[in-house]
N, C-alpha and C positions, 0 to 999 in steps of 0.2 A: 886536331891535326890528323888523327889516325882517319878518319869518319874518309876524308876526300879523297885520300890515297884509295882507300877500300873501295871508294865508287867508281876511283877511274881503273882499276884492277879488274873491277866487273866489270867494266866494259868494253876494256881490252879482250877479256875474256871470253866475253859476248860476242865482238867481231870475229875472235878466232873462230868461236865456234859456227857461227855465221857461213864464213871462208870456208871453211871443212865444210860444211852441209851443203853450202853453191857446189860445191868441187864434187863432191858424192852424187846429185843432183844430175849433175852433167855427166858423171861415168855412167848412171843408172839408163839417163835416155841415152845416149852411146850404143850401150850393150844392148839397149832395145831395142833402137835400131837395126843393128850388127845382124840382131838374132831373126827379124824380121826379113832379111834380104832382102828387101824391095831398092834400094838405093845404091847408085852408081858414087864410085869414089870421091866424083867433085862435088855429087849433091850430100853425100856426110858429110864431107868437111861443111858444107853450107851447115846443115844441121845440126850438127853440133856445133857452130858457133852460136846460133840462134838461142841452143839452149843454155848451154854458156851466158849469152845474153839476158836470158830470161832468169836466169837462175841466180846472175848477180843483181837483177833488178828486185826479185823476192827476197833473196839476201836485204839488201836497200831497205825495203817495205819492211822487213821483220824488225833493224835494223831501228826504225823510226817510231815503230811501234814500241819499241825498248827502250826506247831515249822517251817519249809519252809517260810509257807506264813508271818509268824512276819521277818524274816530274806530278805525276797526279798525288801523291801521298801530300806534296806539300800542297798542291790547290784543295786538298781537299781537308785541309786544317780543321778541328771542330772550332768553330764558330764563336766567341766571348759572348755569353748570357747576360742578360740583366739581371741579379736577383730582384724581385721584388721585396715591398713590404713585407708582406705578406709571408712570403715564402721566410723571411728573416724570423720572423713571428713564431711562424710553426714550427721551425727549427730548434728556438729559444725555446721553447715549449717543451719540446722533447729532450732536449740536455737537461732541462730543469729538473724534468722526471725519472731522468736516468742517475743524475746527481743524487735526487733526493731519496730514492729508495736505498743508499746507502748510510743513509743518515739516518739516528736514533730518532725514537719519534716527539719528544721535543726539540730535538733540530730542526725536526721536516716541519714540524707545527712557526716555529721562529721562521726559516726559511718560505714559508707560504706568506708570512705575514710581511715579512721585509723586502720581499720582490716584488708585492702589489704594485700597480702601475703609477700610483701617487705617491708612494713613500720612495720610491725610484726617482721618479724626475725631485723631487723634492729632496733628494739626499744629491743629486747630481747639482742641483743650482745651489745647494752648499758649499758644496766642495768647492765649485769656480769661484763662488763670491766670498763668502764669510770662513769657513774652512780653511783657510790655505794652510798648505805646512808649512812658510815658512812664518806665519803670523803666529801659529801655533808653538810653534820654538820659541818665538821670539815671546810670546806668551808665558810659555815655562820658563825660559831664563831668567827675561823681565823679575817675575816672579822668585826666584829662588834666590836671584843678587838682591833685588831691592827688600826683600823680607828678609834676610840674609845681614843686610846692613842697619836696616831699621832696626831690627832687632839688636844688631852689638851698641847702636845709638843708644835707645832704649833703656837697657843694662847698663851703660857707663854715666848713662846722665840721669837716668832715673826717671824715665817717661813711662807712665801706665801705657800699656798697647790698647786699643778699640778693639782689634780681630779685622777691622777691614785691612789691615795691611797687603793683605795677600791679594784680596781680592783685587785691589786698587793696582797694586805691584804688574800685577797678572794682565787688568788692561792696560796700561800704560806698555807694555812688551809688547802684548797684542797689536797695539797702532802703532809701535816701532817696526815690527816686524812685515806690517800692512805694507808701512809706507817703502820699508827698505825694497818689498815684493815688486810693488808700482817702479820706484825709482831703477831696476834692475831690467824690467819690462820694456820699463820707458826707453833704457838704451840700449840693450841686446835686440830688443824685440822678440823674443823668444819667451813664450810662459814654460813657465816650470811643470 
């Protein structure tokens, strides 16, 4: 709100000064005249309207020229870049290196090894598919109720456990938590 007041302020203040400068302009040739003598009273007044004339026409010109130069700043916008690949590449490259000399040197040794460009895409197509967090929860829970209850079963009625309890527990979550992921997908449309 401040920004347009400030610009029509300047250039109010730009025609004042404009106005003064025509007006100075014309006193200037006036008294040059004056001082020159060559001129009868009706050919000053001619004269000095002339310059008068001329002198709000420069006014005008400068005028126009100041209304231009407030308007070039915006045509002359920097321009939106493409980055490229590439350019993304080098960049990545260089945070990597500036990260990693902060880091003890078996970090730096793990962190060279787990940003390779294969274990990258290959931890990324996890994540979207078989990874999820919420299959993952649903995993741990699965796992903590059903080994949880198997077990008080267990103890009360006197069942040997195998040990796969957990494990079995654990997928069964896992495709509960899948499915619930899908069915959530399926109607927000929105992935998590």
């Amino acid at each position: 709100m401040a920004e347009p007041e400030r610009l029509q302020g300047g250039v109010e203040r730009g025609t004042e000064r404009l106005g003064e400068a025509a007006r100075e302009q014309g006193e200037r040739l006036q008294d040059r005249l004056e001082r020159a003598g060559e001129l009868s009273p009706e050919h000053k007044a001619e004269q000095i309207e002339k310059a008068r004339s001329e002198a709000s026409k420069e006014a005008l010109m400068s005028q126009e020229a100041d209304k231009e130069q407030q308007q070039a700043p915006e045509a002359s916008a920097p321009a939106i870049r493409k980055v490229t690949k590439q350019q993304k590449g080098e960049e990545y490259e260089r945070t990597m290196s500036r990260t990693r000399n902060h880091l003890s040197a078996p970090s730096r040794a793990f962190s060279k090894v787990i940003h390779t460009p294969i274990i990258e895409k290959t931890s990324d197509i996890a994540a979207k598919t078989i990874a999820r967090p919420n299959a993952i929860l649903g995993g741990s829970v699965g796992a903590f109720v059903f080994t949880t209850l198997t077990y008080v079963f267990a103890r009360i009625f006197g069942y040997p456990l195998s040990g796969f309890e957990t494990i079995g527990s654990f997928g069964l979550g896992f495709i509960l938590g899948l499915l619930f992921d899908f069915l959530k997908t399926m109607i927000t449309g929105k992935r998590s």
